[in-house]
C-alpha positions in Angstrom: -122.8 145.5 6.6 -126.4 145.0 5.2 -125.8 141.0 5.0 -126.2 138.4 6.3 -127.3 140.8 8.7 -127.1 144.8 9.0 -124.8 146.4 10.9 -123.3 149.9 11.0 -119.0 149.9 10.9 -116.5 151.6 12.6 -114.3 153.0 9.5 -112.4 156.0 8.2 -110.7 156.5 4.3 -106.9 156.7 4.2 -105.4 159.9 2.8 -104.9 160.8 -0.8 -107.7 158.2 -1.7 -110.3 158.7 -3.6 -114.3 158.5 -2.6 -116.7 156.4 -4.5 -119.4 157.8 -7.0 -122.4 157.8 -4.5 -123.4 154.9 -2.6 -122.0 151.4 -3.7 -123.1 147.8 -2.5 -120.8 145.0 -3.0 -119.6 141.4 -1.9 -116.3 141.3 0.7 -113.7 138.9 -0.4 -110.5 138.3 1.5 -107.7 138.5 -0.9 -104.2 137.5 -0.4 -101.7 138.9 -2.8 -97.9 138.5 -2.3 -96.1 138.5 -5.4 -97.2 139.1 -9.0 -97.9 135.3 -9.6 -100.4 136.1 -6.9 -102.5 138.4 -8.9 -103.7 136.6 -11.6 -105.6 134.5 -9.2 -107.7 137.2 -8.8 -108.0 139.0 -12.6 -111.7 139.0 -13.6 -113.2 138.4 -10.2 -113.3 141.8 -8.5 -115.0 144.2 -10.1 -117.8 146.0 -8.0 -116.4 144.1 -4.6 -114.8 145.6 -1.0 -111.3 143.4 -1.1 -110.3 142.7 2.2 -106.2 142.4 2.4 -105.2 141.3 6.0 -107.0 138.1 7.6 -108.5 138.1 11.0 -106.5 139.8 13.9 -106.0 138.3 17.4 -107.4 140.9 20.0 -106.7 140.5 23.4 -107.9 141.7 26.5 -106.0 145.1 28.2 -104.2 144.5 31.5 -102.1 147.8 31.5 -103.5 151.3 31.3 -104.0 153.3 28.0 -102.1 156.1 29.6 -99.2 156.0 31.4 -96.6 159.0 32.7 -92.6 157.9 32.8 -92.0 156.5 36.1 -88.3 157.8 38.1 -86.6 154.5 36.8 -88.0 154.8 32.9 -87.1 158.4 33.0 -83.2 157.4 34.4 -83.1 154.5 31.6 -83.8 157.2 29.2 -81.1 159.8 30.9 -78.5 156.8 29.9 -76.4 157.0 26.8 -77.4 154.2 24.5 -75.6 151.2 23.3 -73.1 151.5 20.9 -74.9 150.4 17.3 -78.2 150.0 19.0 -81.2 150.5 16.7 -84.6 151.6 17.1 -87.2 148.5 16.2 -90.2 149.0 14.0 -93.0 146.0 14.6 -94.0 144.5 11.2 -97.1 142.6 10.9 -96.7 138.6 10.0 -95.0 138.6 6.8 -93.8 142.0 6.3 -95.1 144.6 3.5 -95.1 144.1 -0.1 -92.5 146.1 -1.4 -93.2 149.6 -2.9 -93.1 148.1 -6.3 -96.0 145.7 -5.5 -98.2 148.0 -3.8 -98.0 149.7 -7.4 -99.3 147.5 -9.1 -101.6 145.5 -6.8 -103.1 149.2 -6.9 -102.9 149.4 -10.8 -105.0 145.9 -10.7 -107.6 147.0 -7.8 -108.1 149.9 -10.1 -108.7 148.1 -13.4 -111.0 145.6 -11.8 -113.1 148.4 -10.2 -112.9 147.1 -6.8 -115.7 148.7 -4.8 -112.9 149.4 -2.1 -110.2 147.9 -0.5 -110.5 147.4 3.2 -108.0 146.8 6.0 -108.2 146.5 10.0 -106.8 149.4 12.3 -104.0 148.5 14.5 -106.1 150.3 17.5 -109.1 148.5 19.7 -111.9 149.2 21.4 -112.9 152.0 18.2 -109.3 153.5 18.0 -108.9 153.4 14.6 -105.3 154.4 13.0 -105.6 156.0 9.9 -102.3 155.7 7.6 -102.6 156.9 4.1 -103.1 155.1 0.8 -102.4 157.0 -2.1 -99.6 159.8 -2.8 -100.3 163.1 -2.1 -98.2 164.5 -5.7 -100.9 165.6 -8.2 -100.2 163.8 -11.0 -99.5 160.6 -8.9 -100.9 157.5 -10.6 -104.7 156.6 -9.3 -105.4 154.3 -6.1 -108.6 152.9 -5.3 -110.7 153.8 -2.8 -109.1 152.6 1.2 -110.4 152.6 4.3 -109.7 151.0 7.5 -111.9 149.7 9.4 -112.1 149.3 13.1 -110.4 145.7 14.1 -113.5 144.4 15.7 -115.6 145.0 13.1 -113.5 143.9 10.2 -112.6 140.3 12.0 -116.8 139.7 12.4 -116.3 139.9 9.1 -113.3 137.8 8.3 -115.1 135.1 10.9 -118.2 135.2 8.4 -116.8 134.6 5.2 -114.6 132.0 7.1 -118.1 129.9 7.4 -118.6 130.4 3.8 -121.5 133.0 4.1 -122.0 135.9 1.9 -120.9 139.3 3.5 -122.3 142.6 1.5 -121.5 145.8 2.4 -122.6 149.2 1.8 -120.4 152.6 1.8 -120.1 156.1 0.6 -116.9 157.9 0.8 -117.0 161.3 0.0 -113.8 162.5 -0.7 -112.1 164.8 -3.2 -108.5 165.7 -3.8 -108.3 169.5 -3.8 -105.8 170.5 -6.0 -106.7 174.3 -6.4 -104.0 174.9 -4.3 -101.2 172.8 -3.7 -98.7 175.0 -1.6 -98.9 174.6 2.6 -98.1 177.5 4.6 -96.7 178.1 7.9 -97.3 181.0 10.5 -95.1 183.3 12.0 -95.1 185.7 14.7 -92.6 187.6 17.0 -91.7 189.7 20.1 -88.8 192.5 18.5 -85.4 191.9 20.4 -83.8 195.1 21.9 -79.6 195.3 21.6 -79.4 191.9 19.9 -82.5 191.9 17.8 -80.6 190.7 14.5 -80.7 187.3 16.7 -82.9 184.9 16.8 -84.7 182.7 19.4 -87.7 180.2 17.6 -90.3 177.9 19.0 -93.1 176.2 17.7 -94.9 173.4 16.9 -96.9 171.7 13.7 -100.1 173.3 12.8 -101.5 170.3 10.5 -102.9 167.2 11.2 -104.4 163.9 10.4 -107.6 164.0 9.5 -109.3 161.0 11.0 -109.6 163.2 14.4 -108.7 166.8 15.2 -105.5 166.7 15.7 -105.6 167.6 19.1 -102.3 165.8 20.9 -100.7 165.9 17.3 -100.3 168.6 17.4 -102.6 171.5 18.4 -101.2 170.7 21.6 -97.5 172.1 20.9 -99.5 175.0 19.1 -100.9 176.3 22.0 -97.8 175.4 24.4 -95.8 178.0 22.1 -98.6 180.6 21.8 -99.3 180.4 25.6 -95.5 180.8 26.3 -95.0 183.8 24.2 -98.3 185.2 25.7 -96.8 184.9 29.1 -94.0 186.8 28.1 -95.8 189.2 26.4 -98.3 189.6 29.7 -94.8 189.3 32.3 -93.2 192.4 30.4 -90.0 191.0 29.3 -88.1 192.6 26.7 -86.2 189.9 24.9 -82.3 191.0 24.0 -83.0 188.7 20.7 -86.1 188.8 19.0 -88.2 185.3 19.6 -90.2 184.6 16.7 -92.9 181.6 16.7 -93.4 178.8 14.0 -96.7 176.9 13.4 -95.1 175.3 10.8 -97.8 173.6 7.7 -96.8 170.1 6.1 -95.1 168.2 8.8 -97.2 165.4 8.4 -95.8 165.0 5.3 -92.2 164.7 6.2 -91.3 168.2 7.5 -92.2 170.1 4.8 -93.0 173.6 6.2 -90.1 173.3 8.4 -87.6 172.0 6.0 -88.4 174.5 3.5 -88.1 177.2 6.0 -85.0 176.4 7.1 -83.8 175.6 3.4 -84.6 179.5 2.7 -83.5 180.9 5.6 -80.5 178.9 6.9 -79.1 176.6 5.0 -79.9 174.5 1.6 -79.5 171.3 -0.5 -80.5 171.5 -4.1 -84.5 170.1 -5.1 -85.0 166.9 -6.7 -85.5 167.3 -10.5 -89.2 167.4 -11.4 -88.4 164.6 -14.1 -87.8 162.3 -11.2 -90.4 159.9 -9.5 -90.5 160.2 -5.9 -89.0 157.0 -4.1 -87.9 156.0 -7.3 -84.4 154.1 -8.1 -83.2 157.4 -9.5 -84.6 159.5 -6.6 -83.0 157.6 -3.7 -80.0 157.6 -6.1 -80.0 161.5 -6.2 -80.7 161.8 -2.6 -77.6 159.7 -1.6 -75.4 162.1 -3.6 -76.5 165.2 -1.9 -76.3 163.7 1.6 -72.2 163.2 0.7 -72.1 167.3 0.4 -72.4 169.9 3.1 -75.8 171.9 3.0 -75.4 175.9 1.2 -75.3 178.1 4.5 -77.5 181.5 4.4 -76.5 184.7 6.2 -78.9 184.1 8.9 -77.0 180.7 9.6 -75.5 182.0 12.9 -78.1 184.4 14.0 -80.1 181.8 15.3 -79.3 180.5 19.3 -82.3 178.0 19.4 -85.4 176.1 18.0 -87.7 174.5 20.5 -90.2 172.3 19.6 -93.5 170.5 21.1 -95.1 167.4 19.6 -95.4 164.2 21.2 -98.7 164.5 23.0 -100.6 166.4 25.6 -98.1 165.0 28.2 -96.2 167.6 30.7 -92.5 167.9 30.1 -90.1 165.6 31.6 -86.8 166.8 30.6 -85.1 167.6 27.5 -83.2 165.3 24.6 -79.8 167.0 23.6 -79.6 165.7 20.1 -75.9 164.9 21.2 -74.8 167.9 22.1 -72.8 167.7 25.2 -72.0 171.6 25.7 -75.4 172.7 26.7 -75.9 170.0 29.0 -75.3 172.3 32.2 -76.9 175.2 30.8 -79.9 173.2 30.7 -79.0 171.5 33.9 -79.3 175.2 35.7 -82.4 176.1 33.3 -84.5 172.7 34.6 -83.8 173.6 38.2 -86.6 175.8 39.2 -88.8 172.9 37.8 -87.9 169.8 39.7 -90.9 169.6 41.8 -93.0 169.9 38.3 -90.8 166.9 37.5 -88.7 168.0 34.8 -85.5 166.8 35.8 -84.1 164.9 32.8 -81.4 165.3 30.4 -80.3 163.3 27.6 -77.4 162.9 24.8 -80.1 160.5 22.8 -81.7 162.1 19.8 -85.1 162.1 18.8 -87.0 162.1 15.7 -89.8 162.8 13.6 -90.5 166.2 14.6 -89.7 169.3 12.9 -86.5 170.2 15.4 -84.6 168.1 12.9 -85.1 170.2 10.1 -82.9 172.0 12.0 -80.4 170.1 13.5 -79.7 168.5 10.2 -77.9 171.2 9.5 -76.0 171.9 12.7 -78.4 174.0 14.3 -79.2 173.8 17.7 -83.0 172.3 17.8 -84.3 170.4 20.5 -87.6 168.6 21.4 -88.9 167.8 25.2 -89.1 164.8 26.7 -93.2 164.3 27.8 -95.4 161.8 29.3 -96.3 159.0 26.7 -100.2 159.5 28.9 -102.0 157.6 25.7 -100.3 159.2 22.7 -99.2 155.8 21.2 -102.0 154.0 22.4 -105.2 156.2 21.5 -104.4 159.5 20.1 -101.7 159.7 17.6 -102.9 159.5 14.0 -106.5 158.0 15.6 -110.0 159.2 15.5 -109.9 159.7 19.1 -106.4 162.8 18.3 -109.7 165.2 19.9 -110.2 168.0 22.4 -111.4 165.9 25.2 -107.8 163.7 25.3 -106.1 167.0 26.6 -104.7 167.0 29.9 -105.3 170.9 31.0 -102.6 170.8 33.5 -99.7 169.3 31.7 -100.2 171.7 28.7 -100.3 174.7 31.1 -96.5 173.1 33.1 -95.1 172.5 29.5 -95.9 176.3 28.3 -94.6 178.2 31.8 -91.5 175.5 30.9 -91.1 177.0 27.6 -91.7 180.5 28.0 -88.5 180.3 30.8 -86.2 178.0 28.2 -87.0 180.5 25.5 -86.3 184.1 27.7 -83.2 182.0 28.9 -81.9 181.4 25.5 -83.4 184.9 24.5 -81.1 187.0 27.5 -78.1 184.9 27.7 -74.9 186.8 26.1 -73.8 184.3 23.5 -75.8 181.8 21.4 -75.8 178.2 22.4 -73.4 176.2 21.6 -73.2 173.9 18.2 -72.3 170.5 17.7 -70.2 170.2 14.7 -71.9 170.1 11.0 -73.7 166.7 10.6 -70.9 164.5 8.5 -72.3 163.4 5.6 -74.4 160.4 5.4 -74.6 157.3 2.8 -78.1 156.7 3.1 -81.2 159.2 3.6 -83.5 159.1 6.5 -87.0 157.4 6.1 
């Protein structure tokens, strides 16, 4: 902010948006835009300007810590099978989101104005700032101004200013570029050779990308290193595996599960692609999708070769316990593998699923991939998706419990004489996941 007086801001671009052509100094304006009708208020008035879209958020003071570990009662609570119909609850801010529709073409009309930027406030305090993205990450996806968030202190002095009717300029260069010399992601493989089952398979891992207003530290270097540290300890203990373990650090998952899906999808089991004629999220795609959910997934030779996938991504936390994704048979299995960790405190188990990590690529299709239960410490609160996802928010000590925890679950499920057992095939579904 250079006026009405100068001060540096807190900010970050959103992903897949574009930088601006050197250093450009513009006006704010608070723009509110929820319907079509809504736009034309606005044509002929932006150019050059940083459009602010939200108005001034409440910020209150902190009375509970940042971090927290699951106490004995939370941890029971989540042991508990859930309700019948219960459904997981998203917060929305006042109002709701324009729908995709909208955002198209509010975007088309930031980007024939030649708005400077278009700015909104992070959901974090204190100079957490969530970055989200803003643009599509497809290459010929239509253009999107330039976005950035901006820390929520920082953009409601601003608000409070052009409340009194004051001028507000700003002054900002974004340099960013969408590289599109290469557009595939990759994911990294490893093994340890099985011995008299070797044509099975045993796989861990965790997601090797990240956001990129931090270093993806908790999300997810963290599981990274859990998986590399566990094979190392096998490696260093001597253990000669009866099925071969092989690591994944998969590429993409911050994009919906790319590198895992697509793994899987070769080596598994398959749905057909979506056309290239069809727009992403489109009324036609959704339409596809639903029709391929009502069919079985293509199964691939190695379909039952594999006994396990386990996976590490929700923080730095220590693990707690394990979510079953519903499948009741391996409950005491597990029960006897947790044992010789109680007083590390993993002592959970639980029929609940949980989501958006890349186990469910695989238990999509019926295989058996699970993901541990860890401390929350301040994954949701400072770290996930943040500027502050960095080195110094790892907790050396729970990393070093979850990876001796791993490297036992995966020689277990290596050394035992059958593979785990399956739940049955996932029945069909009427509408895809989001």
């Amino acid at each position: 902010m250079v006026e009405p007086v100068y001060s540096p801001l807190l900010a970050y671009p959103k992903a897949w948006t574009p930088g601006t052509d050197g250093l450009v100094r513009g006006e704010a304006i608070r723009v509110d835009i929820a319907s079509e009708a809504d736009i034309e208020k606005y044509r002929g008035k932006l150019n050059g300007m940083f459009v602010m879209t939200q108005p001034e958020r409440e910020v209150e003071a902190h009375f509970t810590p940042d971090a927290t570990r699951y106490t004995d009662e939370e941890l029971a609570g989540i042991a508990l099978i859930p309700e019948p119909g219960q459904r997981r609850r998203f917060m929305r801010r006042p109002g709701g989101f324009p729908s995709r529709a909208l955002r198209r073409k509010i975007n088309e009309f930031y980007v024939s104005e030649g708005v400077a930027a278009v700015l909104d406030p992070s959901r974090g305090e204190d100079g957490t700032i969530f970055v989200s993205s803003g643009g599509d990450r497809a290459e010929d996806a239509p253009p999107v101004p330039p976005q950035v968030t901006v820390a929520v202190e920082h953009y409601n002095r601003i608000c409070r200013i052009l409340d009194k009717k004051i001028k507000v300029t700003l002054e900002m260069e974004i340099q960013a570029d969408f590289l599109s010399q290469d557009m595939n992601d990759y994911n990294i493989l490893a093994e340890i050779p099985g011995t008299d089952k070797k044509d099975e398979l045993v796989m861990l891992g965790g997601h090797f990308d990240s956001w990129h207003a931090g270093t993806g530290a908790t999300d997810n270097a963290a599981g990274c290193a859990v998986a590399m540290e566990a094979l190392r300890i096998l490696k260093a203990a001597g253990f000669k595996p009866r099925r071969t373990i092989r690591i994944a650090l998969w590429g993409g998952e911050e994009e919906g599960l790319l590198g895992s899906q697509a793994y899987v999808s070769e080596h598994f089991a398959s749905r057909p692609s979506p056309p290239d004629n069809l727009e992403r999220y489109s009324e036609e795609y959704m339409k596809w999708m639903r029709a391929q959910m009502q069919t079985p997934p293509t199964l691939k030779p190695e379909y039952n070769k594999l006994s396990a996938y386990w996976n590490y991504d929700n923080g730095t936390g220590k693990i707690r316990g394990i979510y079953l994704q519903g499948n009741e048979e391996v409950r005491p299995i597990f029960e006897a593998w947790l044992a010789p960790f109680k007083d590390m405190g993993a002592t959970t188990l639980t029929i609940r699923n949980t989501s958006g990590t890349d186990h469910q690529s695989f238990d999509r299709v019926g295989l058996p991939g699970f993901q541990f239960i860890q401390d929350p410490i301040d994954y949701g609160t400072r770290t996930h998706h943040s500027n502050m996802d960095v080195y110094d928010r790892i907790q050396r000590g729970d990393i070093m419990q979850s990876a001796v925890i791993m490297a036992s679950f995966v020689y277990h499920t290596a050394m035992r004489d059958k593979i785990l057992p399956r739940k049955p095939m996932p029945a069909p579904r009427s509408q895809p996941e989001r």
